[in-house]
N, CA, C and O of each residue as an XYZ file, in Angstrom:
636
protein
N       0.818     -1.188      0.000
C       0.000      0.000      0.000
C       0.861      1.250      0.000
O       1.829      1.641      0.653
N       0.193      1.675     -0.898
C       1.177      3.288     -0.788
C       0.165      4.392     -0.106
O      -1.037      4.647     -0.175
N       1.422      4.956      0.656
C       0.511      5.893      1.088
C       0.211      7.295      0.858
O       1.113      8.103      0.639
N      -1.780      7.821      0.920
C      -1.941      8.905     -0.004
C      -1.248     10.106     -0.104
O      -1.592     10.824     -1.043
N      -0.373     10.506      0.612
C       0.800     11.560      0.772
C       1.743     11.235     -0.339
O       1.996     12.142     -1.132
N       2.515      9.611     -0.568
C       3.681      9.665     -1.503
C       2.604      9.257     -3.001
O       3.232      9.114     -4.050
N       1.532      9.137     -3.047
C       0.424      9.195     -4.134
C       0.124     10.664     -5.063
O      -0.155     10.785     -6.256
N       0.278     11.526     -4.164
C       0.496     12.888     -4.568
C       1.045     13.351     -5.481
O       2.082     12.707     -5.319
N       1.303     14.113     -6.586
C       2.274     14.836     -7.251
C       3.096     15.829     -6.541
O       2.642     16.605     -5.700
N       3.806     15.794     -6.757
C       4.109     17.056     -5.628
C       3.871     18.198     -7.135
O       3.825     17.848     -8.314
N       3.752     19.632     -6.554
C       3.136     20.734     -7.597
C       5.033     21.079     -8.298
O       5.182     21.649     -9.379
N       5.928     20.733     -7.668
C       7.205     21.111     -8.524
C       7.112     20.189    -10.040
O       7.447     20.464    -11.192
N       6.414     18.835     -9.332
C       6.924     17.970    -10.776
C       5.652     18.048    -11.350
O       5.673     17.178    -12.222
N       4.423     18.653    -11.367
C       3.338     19.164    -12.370
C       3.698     19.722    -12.919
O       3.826     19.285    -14.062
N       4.117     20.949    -12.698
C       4.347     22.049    -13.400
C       5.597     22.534    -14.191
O       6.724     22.070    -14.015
N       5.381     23.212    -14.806
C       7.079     24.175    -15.369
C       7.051     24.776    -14.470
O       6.241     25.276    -13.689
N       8.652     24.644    -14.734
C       8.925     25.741    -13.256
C       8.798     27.124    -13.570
O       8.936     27.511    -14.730
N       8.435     28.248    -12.211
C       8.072     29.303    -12.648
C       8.507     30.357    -13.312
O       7.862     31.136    -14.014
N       9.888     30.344    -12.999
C      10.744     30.635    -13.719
C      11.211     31.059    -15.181
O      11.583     32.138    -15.642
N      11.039     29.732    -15.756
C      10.826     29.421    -17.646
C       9.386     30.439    -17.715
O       9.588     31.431    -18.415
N       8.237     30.384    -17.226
C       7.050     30.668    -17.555
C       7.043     32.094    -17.747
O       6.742     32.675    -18.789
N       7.402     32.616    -16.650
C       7.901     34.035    -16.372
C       8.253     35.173    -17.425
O       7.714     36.230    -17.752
N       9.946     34.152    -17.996
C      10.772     34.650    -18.955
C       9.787     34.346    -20.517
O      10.153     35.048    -21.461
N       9.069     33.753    -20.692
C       8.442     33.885    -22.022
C       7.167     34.668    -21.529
O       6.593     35.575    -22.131
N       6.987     34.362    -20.844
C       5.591     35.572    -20.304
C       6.048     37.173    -20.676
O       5.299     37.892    -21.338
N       7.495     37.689    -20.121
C       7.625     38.822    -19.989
C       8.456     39.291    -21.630
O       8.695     40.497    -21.684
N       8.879     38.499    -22.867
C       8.683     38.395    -24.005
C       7.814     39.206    -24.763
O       8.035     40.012    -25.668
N       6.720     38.807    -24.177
C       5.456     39.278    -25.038
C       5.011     41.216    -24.723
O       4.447     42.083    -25.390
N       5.586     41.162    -23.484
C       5.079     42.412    -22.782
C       6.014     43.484    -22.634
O       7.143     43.005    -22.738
N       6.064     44.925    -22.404
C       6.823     45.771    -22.899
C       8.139     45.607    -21.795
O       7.864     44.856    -20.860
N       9.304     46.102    -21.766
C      10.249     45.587    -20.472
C       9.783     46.674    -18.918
O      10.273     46.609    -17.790
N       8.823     47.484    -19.374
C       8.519     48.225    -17.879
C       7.692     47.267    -17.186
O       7.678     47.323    -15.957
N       6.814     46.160    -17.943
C       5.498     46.055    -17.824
C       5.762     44.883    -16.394
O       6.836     44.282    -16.376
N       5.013     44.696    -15.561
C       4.926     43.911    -14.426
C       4.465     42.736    -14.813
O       3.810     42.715    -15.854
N       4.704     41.422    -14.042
C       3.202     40.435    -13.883
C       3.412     40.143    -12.598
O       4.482     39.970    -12.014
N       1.835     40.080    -12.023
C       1.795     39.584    -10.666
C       2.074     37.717    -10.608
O       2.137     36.947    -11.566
N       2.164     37.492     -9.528
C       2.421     36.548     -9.279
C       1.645     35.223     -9.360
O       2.110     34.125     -9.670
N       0.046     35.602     -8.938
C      -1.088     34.796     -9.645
C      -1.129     34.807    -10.894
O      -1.534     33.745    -11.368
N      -0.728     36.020    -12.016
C      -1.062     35.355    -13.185
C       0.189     34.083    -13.879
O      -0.027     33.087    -14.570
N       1.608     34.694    -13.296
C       2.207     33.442    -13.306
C       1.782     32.179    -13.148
O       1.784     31.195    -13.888
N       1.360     32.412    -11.874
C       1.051     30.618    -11.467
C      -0.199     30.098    -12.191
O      -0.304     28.915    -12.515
N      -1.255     31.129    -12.464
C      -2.209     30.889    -13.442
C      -1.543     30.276    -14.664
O      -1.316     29.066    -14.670
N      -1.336     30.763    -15.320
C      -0.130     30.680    -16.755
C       0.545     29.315    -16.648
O       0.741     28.554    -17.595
N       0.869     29.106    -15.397
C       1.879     27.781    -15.207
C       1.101     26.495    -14.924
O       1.401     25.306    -15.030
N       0.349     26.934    -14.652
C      -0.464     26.114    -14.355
C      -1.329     25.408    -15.999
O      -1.289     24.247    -16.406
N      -1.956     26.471    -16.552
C      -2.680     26.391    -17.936
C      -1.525     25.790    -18.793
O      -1.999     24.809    -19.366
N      -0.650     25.899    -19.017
C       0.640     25.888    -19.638
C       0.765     24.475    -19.734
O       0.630     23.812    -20.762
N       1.049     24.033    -18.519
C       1.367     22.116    -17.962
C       0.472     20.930    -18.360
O       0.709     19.791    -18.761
N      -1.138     21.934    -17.985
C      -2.111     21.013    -18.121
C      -2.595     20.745    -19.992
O      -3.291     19.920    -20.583
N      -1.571     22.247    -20.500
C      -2.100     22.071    -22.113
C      -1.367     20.836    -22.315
O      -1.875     19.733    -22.518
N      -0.089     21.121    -22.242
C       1.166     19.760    -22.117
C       0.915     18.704    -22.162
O       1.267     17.906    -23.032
N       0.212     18.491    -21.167
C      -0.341     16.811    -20.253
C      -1.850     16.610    -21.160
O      -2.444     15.532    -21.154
N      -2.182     17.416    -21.669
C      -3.312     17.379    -22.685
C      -3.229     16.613    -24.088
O      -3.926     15.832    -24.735
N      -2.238     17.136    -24.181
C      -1.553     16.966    -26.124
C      -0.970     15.999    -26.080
O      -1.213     15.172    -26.959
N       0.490     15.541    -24.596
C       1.046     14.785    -24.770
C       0.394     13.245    -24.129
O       0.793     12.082    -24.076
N      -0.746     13.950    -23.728
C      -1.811     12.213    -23.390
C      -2.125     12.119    -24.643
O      -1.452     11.198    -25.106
N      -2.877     12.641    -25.551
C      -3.402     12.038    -26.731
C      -2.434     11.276    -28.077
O      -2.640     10.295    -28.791
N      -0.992     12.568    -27.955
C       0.045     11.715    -28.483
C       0.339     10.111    -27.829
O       0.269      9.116    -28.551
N       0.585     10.058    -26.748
C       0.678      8.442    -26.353
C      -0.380      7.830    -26.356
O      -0.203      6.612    -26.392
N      -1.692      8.228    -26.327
C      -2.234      6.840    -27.177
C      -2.428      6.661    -28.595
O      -3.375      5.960    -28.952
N      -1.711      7.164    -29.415
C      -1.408      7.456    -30.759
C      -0.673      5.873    -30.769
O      -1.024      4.771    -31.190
N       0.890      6.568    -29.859
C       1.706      5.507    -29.556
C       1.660      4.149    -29.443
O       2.196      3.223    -30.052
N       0.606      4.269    -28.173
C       0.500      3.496    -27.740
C      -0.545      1.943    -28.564
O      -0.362      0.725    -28.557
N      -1.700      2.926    -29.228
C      -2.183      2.221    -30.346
C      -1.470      1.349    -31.483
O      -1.912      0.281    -31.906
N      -0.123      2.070    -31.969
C       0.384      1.629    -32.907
C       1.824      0.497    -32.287
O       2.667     -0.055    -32.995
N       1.705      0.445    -30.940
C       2.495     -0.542    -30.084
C       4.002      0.379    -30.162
O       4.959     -0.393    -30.220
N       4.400      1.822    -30.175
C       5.562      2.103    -29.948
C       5.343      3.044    -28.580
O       4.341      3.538    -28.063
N       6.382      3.050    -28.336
C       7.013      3.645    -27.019
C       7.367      4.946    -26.763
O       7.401      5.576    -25.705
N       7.731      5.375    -28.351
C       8.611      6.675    -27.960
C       7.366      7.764    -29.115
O       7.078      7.444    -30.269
N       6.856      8.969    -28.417
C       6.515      9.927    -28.707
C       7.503     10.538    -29.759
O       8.718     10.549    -29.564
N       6.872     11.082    -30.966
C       8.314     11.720    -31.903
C       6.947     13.668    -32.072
O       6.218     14.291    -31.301
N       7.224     13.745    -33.016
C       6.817     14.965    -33.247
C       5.735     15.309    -34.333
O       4.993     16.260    -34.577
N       5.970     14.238    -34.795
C       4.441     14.026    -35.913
C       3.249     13.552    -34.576
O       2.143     14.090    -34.530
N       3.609     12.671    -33.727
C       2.966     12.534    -32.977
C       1.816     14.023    -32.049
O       0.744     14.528    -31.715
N       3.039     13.985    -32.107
C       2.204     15.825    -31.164
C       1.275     16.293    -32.369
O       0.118     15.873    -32.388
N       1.763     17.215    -33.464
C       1.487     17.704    -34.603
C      -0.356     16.754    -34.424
O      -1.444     17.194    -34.051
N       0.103     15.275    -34.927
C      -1.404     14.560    -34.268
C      -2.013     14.895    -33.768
O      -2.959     15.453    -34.323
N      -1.967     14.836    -32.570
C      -2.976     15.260    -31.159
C      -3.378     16.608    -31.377
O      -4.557     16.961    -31.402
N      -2.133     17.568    -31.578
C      -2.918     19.381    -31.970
C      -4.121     18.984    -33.087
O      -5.233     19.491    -33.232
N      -3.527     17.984    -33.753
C      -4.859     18.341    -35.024
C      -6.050     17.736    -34.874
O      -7.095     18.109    -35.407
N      -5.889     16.597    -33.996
C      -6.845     15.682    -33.397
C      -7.750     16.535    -32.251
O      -8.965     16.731    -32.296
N      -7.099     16.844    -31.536
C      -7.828     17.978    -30.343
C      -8.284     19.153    -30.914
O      -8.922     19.853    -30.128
N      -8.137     19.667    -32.228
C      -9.272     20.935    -32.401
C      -7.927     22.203    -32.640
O      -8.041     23.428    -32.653
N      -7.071     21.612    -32.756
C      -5.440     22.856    -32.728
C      -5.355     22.834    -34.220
O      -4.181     22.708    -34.568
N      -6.138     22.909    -35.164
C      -5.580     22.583    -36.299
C      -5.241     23.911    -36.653
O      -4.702     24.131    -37.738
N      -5.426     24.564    -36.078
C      -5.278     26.322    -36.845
C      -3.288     26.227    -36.874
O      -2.427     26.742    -37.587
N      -3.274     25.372    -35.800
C      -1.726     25.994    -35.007
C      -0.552     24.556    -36.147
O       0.678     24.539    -36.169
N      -1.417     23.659    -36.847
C      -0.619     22.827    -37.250
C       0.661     22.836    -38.496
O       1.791     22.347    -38.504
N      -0.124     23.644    -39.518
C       1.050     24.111    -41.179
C       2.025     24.437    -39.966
O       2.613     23.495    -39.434
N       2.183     25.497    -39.592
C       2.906     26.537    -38.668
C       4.107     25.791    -37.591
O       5.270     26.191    -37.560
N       3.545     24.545    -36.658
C       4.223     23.756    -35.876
C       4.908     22.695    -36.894
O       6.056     22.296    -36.701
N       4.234     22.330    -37.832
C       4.785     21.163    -38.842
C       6.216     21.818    -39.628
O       7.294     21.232    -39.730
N       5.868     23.256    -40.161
C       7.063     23.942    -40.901
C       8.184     23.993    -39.569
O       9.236     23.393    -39.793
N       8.099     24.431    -38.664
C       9.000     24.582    -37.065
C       9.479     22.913    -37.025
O      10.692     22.781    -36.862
N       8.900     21.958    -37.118
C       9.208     20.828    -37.215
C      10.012     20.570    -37.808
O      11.047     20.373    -37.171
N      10.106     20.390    -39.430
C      10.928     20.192    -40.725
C      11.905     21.070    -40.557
O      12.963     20.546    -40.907
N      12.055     22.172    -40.183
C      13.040     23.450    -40.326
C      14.007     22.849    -38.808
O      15.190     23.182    -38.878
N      13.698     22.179    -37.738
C      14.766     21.706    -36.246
C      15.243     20.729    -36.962
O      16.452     20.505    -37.027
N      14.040     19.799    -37.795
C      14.949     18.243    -37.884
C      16.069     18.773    -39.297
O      17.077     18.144    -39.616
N      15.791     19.507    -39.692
C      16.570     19.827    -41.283
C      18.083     20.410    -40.190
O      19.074     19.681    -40.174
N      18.080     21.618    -39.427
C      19.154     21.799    -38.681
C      19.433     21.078    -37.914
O      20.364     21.622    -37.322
N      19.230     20.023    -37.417
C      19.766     18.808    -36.675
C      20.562     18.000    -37.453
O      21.516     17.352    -37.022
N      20.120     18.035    -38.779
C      20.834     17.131    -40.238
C      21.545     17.608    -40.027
O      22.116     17.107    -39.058
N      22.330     19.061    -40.635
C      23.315     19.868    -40.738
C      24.133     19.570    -39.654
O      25.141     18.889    -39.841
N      23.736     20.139    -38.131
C      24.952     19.857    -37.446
C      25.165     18.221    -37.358
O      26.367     17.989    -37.226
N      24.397     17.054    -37.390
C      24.720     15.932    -37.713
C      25.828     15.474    -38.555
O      26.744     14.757    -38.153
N      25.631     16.141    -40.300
C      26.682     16.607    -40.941
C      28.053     17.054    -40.419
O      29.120     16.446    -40.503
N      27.735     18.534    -39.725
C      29.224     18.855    -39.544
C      30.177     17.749    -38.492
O      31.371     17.614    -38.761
N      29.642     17.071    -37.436
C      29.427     16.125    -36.367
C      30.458     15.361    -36.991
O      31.543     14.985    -36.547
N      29.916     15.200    -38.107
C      30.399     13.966    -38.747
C      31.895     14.083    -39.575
O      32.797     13.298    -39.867
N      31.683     15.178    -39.727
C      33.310     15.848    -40.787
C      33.885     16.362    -39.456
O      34.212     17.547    -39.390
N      34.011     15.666    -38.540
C      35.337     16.148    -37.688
C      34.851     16.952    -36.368
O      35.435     16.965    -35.284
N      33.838     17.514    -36.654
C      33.397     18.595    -35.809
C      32.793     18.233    -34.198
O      32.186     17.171    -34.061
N      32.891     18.707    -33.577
C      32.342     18.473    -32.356
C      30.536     18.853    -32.725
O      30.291     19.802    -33.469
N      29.230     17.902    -32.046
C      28.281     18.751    -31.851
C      28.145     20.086    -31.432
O      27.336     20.846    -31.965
N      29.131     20.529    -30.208
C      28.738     22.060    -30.128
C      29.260     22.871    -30.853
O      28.801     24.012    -30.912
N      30.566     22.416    -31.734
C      31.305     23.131    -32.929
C      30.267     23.338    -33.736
O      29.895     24.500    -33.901
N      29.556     22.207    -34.433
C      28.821     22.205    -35.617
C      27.695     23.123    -35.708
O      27.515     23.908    -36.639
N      26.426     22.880    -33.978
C      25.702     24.034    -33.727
C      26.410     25.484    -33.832
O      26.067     26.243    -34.738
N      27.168     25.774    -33.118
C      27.947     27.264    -33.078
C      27.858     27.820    -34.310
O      27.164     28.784    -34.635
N      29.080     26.736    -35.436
C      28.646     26.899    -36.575
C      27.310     27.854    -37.643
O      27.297     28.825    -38.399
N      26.191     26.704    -37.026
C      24.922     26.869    -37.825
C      24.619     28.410    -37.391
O      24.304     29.296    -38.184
N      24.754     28.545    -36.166
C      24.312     29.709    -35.399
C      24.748     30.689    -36.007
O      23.946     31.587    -36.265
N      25.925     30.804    -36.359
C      26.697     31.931    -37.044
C      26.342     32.101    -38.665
O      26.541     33.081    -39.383
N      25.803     30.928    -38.967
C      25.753     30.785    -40.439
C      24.378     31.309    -40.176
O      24.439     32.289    -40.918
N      23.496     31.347    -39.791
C      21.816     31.669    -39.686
C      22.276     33.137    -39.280
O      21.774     33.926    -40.080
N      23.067     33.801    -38.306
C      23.404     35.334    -38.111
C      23.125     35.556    -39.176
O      21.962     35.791    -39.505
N      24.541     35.534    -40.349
C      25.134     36.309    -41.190
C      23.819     35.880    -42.287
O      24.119     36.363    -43.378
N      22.712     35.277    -42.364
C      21.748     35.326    -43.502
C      20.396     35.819    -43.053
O      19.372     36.045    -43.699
N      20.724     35.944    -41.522
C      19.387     37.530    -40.745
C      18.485     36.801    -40.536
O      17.382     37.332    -40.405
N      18.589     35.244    -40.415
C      17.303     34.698    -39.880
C      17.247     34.456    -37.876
O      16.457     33.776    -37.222
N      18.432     35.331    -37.390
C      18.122     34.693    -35.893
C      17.429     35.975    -35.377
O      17.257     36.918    -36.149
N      17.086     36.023    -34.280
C      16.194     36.521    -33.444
C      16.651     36.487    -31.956
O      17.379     35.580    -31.553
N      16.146     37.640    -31.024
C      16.563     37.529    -29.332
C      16.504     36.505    -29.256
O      15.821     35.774    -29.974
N      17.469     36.061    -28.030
C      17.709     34.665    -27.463
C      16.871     34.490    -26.082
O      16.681     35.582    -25.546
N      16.437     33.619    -25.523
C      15.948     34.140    -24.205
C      17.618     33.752    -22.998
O      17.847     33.870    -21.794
N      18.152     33.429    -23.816
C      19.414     33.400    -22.822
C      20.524     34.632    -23.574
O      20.541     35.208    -24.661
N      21.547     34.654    -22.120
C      22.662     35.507    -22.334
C      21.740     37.040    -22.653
O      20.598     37.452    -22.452
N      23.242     37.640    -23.372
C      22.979     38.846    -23.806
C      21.736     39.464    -24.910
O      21.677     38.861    -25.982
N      20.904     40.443    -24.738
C      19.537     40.563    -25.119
C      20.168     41.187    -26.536
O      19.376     41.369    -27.460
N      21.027     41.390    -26.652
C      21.371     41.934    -28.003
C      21.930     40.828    -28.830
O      22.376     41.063    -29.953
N      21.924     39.770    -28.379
C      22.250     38.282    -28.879
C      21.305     37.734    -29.720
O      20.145     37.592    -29.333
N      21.772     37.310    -31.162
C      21.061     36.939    -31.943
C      20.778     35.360    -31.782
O      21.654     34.911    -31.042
N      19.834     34.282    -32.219
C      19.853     33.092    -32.123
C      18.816     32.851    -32.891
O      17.886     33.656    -32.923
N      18.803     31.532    -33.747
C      17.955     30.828    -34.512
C      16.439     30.757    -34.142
O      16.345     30.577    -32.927
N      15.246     30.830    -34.735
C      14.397     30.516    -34.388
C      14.147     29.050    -33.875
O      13.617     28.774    -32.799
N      14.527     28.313    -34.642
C      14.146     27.099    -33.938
C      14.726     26.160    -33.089
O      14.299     25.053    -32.764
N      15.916     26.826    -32.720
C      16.495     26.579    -31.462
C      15.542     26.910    -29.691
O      15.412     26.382    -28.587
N      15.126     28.040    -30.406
C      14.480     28.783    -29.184
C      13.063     28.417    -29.545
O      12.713     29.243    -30.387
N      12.122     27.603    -29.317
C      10.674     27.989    -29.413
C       9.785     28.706    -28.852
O       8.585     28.750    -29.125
N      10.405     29.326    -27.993
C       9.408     30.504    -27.074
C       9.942     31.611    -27.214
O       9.765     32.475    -26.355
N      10.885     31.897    -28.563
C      11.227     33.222    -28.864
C       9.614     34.045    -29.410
O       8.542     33.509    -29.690
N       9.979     35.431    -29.407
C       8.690     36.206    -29.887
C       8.274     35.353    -31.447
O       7.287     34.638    -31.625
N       9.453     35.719    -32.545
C       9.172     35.383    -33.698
C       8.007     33.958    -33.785
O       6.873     33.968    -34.263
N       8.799     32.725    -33.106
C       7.681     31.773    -32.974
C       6.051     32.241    -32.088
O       4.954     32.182    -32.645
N       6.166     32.474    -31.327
C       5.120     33.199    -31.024
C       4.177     33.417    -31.885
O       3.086     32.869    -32.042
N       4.988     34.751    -32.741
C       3.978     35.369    -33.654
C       3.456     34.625    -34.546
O       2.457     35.152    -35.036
N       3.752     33.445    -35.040
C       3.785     33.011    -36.460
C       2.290     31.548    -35.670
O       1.858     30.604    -36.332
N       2.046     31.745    -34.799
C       0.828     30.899    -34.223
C       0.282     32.221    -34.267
O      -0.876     32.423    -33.899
């Protein structure tokens, strides 16, 4: 028997931490602008349970077809299955465009390069052709790939 205390979730491992939620929360909003602390936890809360929403319907996708591992067509699924279809061209192109730069540094990986050589690489190569965008890490004048970052503004906007 287990008992109903270690039955519990505890609310750290429900949720994103508040933290992450915060920093794409305050993204959207001007840099004077405040958020209180309930709408965080509101937000973090809505946020987890979309999560645990999409990624239940992806595993019984899975689970139907007898595999184990969730991939990303999977999700793409469930958004379109659950009524998200508005959000799908949009997540599917974000899709093709990570696994296509995953090829690449795979590629460089492979000619000698270290993985974080090869990313660095891409990073610099996406600078100099004006497709990166704020990073939510480091310096705010720091450029970085869109689809490295998915909670940059640019992705944002494009849902």
């Amino acid at each position: 028997f287990k008992m109903a205390e270690e039955e519990e979730i505890k609310e750290q491992d429900r949720f994103l931490p508040i933290a992450n939620i915060s920093r794409i929360m305050k993204q959207a909003l001007p840099k004077t602008a405040k958020i209180a602390k309930d709408a965080k936890e509101t937000v973090q809360e809505c946020v987890s349970e979309y999560i645990s929403f999409i990624t239940s319907e992806a595993c019984e996708k899975c689970t139907s077809e007898k595999r184990k591992t969730i991939n990303g067509d999977d999700i793409l699924f469930a958004l379109n299955t659950l009524g998200f279809e508005k959000y799908y061209e949009n997540l599917k192109l974000y899709l093709q465009k990570y696994r296509d730069s995953m090829k690449q540094i795979d590629a460089k990986a492979g000619q000698g390069q270290t993985a974080s050589h090869a990313t660095e690489g891409h990073v610099k190569q996406q600078h100099r052709e004006g497709q990166g965008e704020g990073s939510d890490y480091g310096d705010e004048n720091e450029q970085s790939p869109q689809y490295y970052f998915p909670y940059n503004s640019n992705f944002l906007k494009i849902l």
